[in-house]
Backbone bond lengths (Angstrom), bond angles and torsions (degrees), N, CA, C in turn:
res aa  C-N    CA-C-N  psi(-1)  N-CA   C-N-CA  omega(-1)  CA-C   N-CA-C  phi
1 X - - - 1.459 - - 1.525 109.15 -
2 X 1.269 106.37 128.61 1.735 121.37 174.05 1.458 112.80 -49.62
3 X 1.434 132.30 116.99 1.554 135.84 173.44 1.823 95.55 -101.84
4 X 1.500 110.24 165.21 1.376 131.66 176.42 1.690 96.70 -90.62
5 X 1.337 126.23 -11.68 1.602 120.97 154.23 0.886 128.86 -67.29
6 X 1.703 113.59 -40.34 1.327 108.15 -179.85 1.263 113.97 -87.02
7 X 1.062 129.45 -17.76 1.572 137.83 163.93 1.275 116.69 -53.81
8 X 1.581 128.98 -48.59 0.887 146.81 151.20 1.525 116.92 -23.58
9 X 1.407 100.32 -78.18 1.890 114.91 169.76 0.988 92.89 -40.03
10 X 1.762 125.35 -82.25 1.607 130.14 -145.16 2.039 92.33 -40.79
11 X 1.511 119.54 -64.51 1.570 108.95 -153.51 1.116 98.88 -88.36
12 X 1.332 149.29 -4.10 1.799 128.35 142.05 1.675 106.83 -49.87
13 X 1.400 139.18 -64.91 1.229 139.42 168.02 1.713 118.89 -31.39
14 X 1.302 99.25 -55.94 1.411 105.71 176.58 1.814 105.52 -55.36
15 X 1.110 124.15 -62.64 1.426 118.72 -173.66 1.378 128.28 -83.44
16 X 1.447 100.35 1.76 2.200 111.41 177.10 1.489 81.20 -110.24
17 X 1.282 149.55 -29.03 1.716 140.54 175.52 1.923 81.23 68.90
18 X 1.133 117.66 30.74 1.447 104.27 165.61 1.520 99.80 -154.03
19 X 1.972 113.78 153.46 1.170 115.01 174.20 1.433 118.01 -74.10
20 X 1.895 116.10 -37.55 1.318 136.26 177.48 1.731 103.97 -59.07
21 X 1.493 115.40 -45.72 1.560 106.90 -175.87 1.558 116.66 -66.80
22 X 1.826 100.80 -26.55 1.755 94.78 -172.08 1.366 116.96 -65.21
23 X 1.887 99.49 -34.79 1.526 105.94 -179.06 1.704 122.31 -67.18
24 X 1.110 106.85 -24.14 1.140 105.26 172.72 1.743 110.07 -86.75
25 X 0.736 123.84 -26.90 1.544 122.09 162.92 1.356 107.08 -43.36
26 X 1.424 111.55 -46.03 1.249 125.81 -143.91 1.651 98.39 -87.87
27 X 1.332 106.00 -47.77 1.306 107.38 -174.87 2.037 104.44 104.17
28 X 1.286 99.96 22.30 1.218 111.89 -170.82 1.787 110.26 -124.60
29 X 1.773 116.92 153.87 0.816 103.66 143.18 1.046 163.61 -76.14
30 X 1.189 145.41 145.74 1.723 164.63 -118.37 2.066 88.88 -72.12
31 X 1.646 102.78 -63.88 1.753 107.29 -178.59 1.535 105.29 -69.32
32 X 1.244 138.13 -16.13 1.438 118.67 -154.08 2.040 88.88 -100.23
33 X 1.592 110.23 -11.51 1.739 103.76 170.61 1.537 104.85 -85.90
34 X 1.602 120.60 -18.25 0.951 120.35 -154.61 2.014 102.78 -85.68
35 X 1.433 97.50 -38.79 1.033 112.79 164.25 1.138 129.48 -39.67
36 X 1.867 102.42 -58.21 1.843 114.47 -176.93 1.461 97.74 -71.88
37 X 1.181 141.91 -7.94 1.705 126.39 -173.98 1.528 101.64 -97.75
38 X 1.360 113.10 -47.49 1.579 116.54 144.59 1.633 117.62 -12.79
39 X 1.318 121.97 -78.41 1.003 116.95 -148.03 1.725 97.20 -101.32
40 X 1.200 133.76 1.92 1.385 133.65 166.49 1.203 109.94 -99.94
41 X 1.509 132.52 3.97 1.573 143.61 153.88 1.579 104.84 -67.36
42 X 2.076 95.71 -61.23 1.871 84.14 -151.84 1.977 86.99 -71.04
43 X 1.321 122.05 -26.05 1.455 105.38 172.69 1.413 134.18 -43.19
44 X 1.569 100.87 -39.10 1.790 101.24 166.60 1.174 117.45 -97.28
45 X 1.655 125.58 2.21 0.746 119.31 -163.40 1.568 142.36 50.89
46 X 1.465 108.85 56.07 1.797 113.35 -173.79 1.471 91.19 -171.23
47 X 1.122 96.22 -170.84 1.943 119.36 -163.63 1.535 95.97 -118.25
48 X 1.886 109.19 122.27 1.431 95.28 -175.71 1.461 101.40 -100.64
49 X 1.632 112.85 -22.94 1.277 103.40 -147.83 1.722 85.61 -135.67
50 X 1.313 115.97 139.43 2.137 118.43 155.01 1.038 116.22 -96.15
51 X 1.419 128.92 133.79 0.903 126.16 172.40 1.869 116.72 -82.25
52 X 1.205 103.30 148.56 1.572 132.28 -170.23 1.011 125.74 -136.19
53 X 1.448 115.07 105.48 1.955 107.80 -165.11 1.559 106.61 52.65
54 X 1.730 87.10 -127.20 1.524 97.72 -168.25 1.429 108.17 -99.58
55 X 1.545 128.14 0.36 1.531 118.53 -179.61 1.864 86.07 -119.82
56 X 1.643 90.23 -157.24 1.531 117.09 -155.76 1.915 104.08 -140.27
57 X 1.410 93.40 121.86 1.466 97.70 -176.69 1.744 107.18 -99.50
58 X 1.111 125.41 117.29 1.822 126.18 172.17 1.414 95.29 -70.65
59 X 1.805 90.47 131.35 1.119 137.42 169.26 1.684 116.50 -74.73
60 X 1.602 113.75 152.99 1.478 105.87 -155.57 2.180 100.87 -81.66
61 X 1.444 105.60 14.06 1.690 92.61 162.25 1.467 88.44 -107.56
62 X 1.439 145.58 10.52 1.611 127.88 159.55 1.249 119.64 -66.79
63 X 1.697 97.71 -59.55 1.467 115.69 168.32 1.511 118.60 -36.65
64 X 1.200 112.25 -50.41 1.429 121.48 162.82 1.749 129.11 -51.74
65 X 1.077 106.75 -41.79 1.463 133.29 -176.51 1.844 103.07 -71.30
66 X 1.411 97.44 -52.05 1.402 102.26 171.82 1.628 132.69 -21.40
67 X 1.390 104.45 -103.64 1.992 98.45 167.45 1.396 88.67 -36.48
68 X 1.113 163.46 -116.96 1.741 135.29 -84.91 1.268 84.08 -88.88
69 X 1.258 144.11 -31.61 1.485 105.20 175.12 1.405 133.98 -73.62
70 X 1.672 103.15 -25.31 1.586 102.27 164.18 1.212 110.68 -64.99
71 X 2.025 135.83 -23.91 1.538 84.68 -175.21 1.574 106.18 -100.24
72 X 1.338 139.22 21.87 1.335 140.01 -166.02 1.926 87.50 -85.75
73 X 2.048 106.43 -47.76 1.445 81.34 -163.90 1.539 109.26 -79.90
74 X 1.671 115.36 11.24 1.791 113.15 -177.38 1.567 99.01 -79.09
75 X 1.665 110.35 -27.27 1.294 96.28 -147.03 1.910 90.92 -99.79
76 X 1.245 109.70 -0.88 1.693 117.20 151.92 1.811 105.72 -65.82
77 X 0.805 107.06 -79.19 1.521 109.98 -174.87 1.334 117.74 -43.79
78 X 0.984 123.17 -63.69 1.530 118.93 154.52 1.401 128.88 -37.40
79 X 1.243 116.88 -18.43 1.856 110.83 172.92 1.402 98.98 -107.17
80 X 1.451 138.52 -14.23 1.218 155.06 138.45 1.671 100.33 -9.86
81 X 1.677 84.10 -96.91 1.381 124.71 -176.07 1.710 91.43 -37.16
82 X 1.273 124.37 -69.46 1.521 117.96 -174.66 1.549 117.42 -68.85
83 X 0.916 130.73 -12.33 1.782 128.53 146.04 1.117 120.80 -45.78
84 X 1.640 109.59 -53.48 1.403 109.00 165.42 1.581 130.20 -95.97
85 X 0.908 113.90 28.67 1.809 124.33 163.19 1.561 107.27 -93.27
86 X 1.911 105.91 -34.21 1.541 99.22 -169.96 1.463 92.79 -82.18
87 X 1.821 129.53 -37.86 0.998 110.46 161.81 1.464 153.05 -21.96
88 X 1.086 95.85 -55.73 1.898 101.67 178.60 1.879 91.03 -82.78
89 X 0.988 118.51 -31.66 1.230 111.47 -165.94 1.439 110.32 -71.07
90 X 1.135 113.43 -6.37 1.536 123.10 163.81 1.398 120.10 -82.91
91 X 1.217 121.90 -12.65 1.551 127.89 -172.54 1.121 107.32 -149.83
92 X 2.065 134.74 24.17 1.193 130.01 174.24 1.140 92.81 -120.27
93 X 1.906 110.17 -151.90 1.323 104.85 -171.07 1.482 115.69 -125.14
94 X 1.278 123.94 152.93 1.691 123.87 -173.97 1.632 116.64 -93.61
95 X 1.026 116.27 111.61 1.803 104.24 -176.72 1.514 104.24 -100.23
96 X 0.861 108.99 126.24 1.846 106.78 172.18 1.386 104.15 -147.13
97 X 1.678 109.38 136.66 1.457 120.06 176.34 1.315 123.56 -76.14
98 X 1.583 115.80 147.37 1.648 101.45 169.52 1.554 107.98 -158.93
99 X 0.999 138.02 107.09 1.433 123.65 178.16 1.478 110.90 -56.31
100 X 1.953 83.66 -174.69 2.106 79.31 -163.88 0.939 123.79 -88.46
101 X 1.488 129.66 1.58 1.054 113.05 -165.06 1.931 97.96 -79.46
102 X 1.440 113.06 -43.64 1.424 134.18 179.23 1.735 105.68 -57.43
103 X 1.397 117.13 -36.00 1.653 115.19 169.52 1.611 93.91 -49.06
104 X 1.962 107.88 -62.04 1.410 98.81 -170.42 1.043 131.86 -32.78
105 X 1.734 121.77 -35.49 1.148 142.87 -140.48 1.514 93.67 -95.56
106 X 1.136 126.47 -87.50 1.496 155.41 -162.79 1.602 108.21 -94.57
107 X 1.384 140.39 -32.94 1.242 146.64 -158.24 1.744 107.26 -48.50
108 X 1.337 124.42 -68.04 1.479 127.48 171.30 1.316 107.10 -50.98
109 X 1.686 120.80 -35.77 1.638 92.53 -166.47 1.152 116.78 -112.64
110 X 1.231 109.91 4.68 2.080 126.88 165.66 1.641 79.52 -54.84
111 X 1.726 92.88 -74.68 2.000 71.71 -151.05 1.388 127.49 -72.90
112 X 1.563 124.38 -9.46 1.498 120.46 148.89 1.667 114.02 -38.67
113 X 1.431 121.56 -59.06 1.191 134.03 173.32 2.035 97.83 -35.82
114 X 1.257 108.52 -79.67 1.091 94.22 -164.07 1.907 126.58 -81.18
115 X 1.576 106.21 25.08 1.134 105.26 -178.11 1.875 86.70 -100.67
116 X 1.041 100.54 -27.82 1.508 106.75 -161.68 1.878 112.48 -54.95
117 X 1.799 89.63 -35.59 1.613 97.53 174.45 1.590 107.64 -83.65
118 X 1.550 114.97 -29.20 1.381 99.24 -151.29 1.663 92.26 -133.00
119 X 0.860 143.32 50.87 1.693 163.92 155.07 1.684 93.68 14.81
120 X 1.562 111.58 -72.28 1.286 102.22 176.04 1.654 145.27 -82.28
121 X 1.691 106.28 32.92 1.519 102.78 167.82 0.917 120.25 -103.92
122 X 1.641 122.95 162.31 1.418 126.85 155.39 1.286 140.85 -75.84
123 X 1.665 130.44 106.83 1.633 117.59 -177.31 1.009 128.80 -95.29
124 X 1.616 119.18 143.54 1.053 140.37 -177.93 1.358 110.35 -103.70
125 X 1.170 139.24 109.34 1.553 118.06 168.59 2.120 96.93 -127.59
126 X 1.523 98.09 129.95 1.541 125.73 -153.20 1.400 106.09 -107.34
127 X 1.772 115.23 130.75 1.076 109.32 -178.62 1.588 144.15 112.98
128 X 1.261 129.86 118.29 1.188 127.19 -166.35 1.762 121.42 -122.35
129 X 1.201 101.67 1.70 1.150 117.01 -175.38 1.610 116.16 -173.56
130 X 1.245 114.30 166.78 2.048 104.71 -151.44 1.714 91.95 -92.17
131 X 1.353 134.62 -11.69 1.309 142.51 159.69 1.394 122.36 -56.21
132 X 1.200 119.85 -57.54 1.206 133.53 -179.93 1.954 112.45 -85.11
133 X 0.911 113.26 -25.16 1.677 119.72 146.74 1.307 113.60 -65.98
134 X 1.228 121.10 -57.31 1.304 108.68 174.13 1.471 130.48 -46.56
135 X 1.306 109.61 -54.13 1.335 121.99 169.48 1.721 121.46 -51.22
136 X 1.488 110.84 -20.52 1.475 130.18 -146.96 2.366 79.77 -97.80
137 X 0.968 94.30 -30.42 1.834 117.61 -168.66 1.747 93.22 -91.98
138 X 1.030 126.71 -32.70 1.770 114.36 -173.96 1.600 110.14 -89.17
139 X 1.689 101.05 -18.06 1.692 93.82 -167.34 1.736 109.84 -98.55
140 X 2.163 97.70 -6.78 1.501 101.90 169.09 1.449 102.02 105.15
141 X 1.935 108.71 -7.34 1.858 93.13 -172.11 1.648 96.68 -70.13
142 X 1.525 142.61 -16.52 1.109 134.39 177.49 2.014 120.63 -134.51
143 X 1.143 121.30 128.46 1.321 150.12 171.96 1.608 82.89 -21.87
144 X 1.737 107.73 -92.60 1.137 108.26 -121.70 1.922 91.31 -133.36
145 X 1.367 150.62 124.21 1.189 143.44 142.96 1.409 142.12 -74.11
146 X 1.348 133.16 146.17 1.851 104.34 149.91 1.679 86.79 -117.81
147 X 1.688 91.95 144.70 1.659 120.94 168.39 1.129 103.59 -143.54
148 X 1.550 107.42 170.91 1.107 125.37 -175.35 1.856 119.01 -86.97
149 X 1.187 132.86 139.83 1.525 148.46 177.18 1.325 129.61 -89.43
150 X 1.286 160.98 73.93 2.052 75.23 75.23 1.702 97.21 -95.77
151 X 1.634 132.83 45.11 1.151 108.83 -152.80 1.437 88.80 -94.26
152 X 1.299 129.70 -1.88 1.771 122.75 158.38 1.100 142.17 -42.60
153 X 1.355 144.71 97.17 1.518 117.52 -177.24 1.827 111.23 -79.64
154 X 1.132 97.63 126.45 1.556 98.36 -169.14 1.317 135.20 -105.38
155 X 1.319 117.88 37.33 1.270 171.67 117.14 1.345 97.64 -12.83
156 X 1.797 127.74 93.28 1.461 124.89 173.41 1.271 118.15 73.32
157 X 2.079 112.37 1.35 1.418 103.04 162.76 1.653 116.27 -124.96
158 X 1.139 122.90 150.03 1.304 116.64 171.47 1.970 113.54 -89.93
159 X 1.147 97.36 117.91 1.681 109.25 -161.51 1.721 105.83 -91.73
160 X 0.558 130.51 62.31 1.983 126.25 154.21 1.240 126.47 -37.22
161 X 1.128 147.24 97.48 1.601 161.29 -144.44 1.507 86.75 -100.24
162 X 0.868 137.58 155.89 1.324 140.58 174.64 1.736 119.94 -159.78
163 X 1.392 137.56 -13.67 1.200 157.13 163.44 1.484 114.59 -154.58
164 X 1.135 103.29 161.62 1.612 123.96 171.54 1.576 106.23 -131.63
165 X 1.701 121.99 152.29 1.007 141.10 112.83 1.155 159.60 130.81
166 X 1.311 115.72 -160.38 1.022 133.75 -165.56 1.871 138.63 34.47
167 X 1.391 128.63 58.53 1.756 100.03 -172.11 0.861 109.21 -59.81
168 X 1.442 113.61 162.08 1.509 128.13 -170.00 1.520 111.07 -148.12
169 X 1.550 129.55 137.77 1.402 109.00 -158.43 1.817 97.96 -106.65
170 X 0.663 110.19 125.57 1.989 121.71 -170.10 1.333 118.06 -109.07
171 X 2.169 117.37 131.25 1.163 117.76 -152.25 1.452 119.24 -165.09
172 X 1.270 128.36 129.87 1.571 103.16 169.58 0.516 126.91 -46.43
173 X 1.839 125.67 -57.97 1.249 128.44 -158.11 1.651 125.75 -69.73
174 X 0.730 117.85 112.82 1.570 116.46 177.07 1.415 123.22 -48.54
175 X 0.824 111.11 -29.25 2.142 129.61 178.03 1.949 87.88 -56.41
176 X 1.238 108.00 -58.67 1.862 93.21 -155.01 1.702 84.50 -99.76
177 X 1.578 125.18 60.88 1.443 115.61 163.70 1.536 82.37 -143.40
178 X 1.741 130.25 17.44 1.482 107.47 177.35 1.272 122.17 -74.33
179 X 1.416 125.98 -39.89 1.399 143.74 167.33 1.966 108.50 -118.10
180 X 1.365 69.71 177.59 1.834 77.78 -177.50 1.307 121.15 -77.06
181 X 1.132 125.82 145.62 1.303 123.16 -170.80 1.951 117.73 -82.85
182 X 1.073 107.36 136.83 1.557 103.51 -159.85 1.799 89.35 -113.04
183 X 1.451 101.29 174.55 1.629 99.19 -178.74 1.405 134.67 -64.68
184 X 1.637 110.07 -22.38 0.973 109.44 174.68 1.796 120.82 -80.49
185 X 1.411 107.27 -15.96 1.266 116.46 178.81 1.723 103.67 -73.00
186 X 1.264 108.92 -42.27 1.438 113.58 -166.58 1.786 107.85 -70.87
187 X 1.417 109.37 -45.11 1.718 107.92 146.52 1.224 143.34 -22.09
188 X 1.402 105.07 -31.63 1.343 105.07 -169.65 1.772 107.06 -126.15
189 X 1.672 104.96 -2.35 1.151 113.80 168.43 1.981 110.12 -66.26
190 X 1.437 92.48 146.01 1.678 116.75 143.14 1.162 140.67 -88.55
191 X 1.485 105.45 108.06 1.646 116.74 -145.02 1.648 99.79 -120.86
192 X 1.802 120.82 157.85 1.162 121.72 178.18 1.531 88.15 -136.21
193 X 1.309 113.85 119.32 1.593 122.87 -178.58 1.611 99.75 -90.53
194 X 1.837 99.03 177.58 1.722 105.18 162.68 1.803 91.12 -128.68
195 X 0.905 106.30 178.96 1.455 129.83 155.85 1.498 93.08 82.43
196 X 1.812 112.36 51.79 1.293 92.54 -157.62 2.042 106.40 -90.87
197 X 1.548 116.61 0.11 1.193 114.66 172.98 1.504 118.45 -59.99
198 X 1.721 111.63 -41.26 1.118 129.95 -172.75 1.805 101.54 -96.55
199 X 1.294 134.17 40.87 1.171 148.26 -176.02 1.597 107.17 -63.45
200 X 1.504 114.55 -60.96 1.376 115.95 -170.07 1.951 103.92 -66.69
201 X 1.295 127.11 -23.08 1.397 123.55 174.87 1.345 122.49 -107.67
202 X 1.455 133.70 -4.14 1.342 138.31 -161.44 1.464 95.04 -71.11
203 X 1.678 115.26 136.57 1.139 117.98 -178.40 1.222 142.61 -63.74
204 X 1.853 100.91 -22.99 1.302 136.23 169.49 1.554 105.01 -56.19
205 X 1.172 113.19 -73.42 1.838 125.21 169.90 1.525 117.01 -39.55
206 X 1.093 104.70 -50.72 2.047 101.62 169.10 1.093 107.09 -67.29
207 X 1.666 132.08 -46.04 1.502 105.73 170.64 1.081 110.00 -56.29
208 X 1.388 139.40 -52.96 1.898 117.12 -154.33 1.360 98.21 -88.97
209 X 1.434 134.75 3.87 1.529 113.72 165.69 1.888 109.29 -95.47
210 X 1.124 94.63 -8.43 1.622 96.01 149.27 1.258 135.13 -69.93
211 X 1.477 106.68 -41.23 1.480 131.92 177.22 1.631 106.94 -65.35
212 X 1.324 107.39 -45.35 1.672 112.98 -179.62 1.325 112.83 -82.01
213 X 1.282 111.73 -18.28 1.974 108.87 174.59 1.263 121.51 -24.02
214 X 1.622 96.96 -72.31 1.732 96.68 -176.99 1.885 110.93 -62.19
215 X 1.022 134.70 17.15 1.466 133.98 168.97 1.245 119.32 -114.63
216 X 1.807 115.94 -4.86 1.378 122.66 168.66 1.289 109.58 79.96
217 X 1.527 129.20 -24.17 1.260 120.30 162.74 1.616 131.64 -103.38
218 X 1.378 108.55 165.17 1.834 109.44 179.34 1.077 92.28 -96.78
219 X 1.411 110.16 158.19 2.040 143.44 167.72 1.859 84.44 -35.60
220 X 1.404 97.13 116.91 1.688 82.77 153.09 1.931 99.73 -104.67
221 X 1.353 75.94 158.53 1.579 92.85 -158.06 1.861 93.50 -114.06
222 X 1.008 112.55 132.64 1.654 99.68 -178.99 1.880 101.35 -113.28
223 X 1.121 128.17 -7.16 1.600 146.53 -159.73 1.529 91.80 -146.37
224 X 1.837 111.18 114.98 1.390 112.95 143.02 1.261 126.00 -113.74
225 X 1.447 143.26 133.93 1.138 154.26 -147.26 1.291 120.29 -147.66
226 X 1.309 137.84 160.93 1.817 119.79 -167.45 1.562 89.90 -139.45
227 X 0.885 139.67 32.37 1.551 118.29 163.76 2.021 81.61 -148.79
228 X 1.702 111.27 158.96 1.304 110.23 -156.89 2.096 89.24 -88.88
229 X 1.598 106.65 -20.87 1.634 103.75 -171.30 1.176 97.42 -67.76
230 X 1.337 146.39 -36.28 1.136 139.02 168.82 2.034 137.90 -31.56
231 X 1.309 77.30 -49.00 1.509 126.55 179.49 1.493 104.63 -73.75
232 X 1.029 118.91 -38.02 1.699 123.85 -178.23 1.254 105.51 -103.07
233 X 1.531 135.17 -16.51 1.292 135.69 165.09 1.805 115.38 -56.58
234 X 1.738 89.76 -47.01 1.608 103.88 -158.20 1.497 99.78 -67.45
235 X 1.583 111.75 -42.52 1.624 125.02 -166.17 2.034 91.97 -74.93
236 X 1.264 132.08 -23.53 1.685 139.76 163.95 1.757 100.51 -51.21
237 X 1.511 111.06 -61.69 1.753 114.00 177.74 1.629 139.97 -65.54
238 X 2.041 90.52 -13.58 1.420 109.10 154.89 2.010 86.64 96.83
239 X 0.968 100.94 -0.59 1.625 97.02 -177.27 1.758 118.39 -60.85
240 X 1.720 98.33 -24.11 1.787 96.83 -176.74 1.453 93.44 -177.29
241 X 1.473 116.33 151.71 1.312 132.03 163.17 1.842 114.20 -51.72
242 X 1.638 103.04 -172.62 2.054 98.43 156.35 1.532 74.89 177.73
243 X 1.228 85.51 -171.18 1.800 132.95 -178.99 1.235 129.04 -135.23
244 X 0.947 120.17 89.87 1.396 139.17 -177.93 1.614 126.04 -108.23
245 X 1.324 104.92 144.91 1.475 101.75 169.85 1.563 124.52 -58.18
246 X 1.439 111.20 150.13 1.712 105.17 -163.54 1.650 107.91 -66.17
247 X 1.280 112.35 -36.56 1.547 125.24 171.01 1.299 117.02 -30.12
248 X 1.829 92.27 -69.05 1.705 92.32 176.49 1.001 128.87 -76.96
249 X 1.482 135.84 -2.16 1.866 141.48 154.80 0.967 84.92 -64.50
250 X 1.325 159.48 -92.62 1.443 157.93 -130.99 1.832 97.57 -40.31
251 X 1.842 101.13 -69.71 1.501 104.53 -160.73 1.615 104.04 -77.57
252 X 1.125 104.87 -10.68 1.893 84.27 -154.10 1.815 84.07 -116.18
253 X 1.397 137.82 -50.87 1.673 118.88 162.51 1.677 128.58 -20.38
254 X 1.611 121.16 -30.29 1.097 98.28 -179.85 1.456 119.38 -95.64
255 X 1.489 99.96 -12.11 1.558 124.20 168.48 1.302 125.03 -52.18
256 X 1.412 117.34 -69.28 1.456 144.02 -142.52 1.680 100.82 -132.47
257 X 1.463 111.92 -27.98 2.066 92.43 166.65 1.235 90.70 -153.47
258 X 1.685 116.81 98.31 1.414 106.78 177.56 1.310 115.90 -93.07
259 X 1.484 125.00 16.75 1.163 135.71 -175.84 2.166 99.52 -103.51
260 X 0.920 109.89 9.45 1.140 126.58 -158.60 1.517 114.97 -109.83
261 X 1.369 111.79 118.44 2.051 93.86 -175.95 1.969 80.14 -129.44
262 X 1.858 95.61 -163.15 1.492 102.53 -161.47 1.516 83.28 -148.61
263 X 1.568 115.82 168.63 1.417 141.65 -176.37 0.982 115.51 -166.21
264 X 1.551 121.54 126.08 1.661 123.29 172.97 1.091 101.87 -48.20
265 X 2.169 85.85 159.72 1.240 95.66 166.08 1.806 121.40 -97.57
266 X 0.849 127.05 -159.82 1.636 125.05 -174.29 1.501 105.02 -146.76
267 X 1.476 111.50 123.60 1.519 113.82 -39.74 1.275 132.20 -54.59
268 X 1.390 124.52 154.11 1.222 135.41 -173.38 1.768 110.53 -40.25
269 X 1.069 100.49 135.27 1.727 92.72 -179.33 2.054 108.11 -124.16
270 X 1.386 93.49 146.99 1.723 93.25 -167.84 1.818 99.53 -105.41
271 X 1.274 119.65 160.57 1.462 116.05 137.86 1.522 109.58 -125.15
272 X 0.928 131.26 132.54 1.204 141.64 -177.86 1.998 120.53 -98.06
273 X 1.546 90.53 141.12 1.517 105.06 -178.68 1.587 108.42 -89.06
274 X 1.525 107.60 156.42 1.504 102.66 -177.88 1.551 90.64 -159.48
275 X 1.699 104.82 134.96 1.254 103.05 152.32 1.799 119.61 -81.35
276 X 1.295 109.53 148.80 1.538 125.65 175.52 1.032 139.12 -138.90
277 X 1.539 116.65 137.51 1.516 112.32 -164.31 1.404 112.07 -145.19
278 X 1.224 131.17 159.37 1.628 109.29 164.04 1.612 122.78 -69.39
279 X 1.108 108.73 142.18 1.269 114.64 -173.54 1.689 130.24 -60.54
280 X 1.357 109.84 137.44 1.881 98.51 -158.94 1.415 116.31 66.88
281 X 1.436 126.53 9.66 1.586 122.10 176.30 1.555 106.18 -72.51
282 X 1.321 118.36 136.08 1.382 105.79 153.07 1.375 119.04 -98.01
283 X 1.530 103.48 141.56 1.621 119.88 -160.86 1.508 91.08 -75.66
284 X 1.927 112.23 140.75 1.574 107.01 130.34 1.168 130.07 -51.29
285 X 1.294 129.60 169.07 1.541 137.76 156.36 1.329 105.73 -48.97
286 X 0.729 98.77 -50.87 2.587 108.42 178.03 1.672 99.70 -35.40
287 X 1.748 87.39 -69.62 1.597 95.91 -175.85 1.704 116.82 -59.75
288 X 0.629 104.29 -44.02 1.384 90.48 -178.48 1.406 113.75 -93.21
289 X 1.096 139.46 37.63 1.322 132.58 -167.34 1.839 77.70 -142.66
290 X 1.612 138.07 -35.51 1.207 128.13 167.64 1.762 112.79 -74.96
291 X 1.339 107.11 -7.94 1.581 104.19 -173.92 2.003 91.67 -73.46
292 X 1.464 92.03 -80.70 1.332 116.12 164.99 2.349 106.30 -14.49
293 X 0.841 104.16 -54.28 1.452 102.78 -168.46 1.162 97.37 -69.40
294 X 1.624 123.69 -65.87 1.151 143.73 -167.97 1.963 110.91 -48.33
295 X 0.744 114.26 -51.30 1.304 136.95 151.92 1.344 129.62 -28.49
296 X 1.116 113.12 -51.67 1.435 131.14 161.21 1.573 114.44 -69.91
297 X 1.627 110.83 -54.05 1.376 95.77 179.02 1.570 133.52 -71.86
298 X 1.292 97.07 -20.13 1.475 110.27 -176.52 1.657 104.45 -75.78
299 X 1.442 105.72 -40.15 2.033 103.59 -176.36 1.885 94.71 -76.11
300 X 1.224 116.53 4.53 1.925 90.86 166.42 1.242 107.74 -108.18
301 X 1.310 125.27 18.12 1.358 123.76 -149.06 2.036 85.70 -129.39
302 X 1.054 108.35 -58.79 1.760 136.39 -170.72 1.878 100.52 -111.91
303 X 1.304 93.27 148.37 1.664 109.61 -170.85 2.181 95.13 -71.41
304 X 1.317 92.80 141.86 1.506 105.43 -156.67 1.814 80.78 -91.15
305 X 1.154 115.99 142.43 1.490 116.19 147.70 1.445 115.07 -128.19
């Protein structure tokens, strides 16, 4: 029966064309390689190697023998090598990107989720906006993200959409929550945004300046603000309308403006979630075991596609 020793012996021999060079490759003595070629001969029964002078020439069933033994010992090393990736990956640390609105979403219970399987790692979760994740994903400090679309440039990444949704326009007043709000209404609204550093790319903002196209004007915004609780506080004090994802009216309205409800817009407008990665990367176990989690929490939370 074939051992990964004697395989071992056989392709040190094969590529030093000597028994004395393999062992020393090997870190072995000279009889104990001589032995393993010995006994992986009478095992296949044939002659791998002639001897010549002082080395050893492979015979045309060595030559043959060759590739399959390099890839039996790659495909040892490689499950090796992946024993110990899940290893440390059990007691190192996981970085995965997410802007905020999706922290809002999933952020506490991604990493409950993944302390729950893996007790001893450390989490990282990266990011405040789907720009600056992105960027955080091109320079390699992180595997794997979810952001929001189309505010990706996808250029060197492979993009997976995975939920959508909903904006929703949110308000004290009850008068502009009777019907849905259409573009020209939203035009002429007084609005207090978030994400206002990342203003010219936020995904939220390209949808409704899409939405406002045909009216020639952008969202005027009278309140800018960079986190969305902010934003739902101000529209709680009656100071200005916004637009928000339906998710976050859900969690943060009964909190922060409970005097406060929401109404589509007309037509309905989406922003959409996506997992992202560079393209052709192969994932760690980390990464993909936060895609996989992340994924899940965000499609019970937001409409799954």
């Amino acid at each position: 029966m074939l051992s990964l020793h004697q395989l071992t012996c056989f392709l040190a021999t094969y590529e030093r064309g000597s028994l004395t060079a393999a062992a020393e490759q090997l870190g072995y003595a000279q009889p104990s390689v001589s032995e393993q070629i010995r006994a992986l001969e009478k095992s296949l029964g044939v002659q791998l190697f002639r001897r010549v002078g002082r080395g050893v020439v492979p015979t045309t069933v060595a030559d043959t023998l060759r590739p399959h033994a390099e890839r039996v010992l790659a495909a040892v090393d490689e499950a090796q090598q992946s024993v110990q990736r899940v290893k440390s990956f059990e007691t190192g640390t996981i970085r995965f990107g997410m802007f905020g609105t999706a922290r809002l979403y999933a952020g506490a219970g991604l990493v409950a989720d993944v302390l729950s399987r893996y007790p001893g790692v450390r989490v990282e979760l990266i990011g405040q906006n789907s720009m600056d994740v992105q960027e955080d994903l091109r320079r390699g400090r992180i595997e794997a993200a979810m952001i929001a679309v189309p505010q990706v440039d996808s250029e060197g990444f492979e993009v997976t959409p995975v939920a959508r949704d909903e904006l929703v326009y949110i308000s004290t007043d009850p008068a502009r929550l009777e019907s849905p709000v259409t573009a020209h209404r939203l035009a002429r609204a007084s609005l207090v945004m978030p994400e206002t550093t990342w203003r010219a790319d936020d995904s939220t903002r390209r949808v409704l300046r899409r939405m406002l196209h045909e009216t020639g004007r952008n969202p005027q915004t009278r309140i800018e603000v960079e986190d969305v609780e902010t934003a739902v506080e101000l529209v709680g004090m009656g100071y200005a309308d916004s637009v928000i994802p339906k998710g976050a009216a859900l969690q943060l309205l009964p909190r922060l403006a409970p005097d406060a409800g929401w109404v589509s817009l007309r037509p309905r407008q989406y922003d959409t979630f996506a997992i992202v990665h560079r393209t052709d990367a192969l994932l760690s176990p980390a990464a993909r075991l936060m895609i996989e989690l992340a994924t899940k929490r965000i499609q019970a939370i937001a409409d799954p596609i």
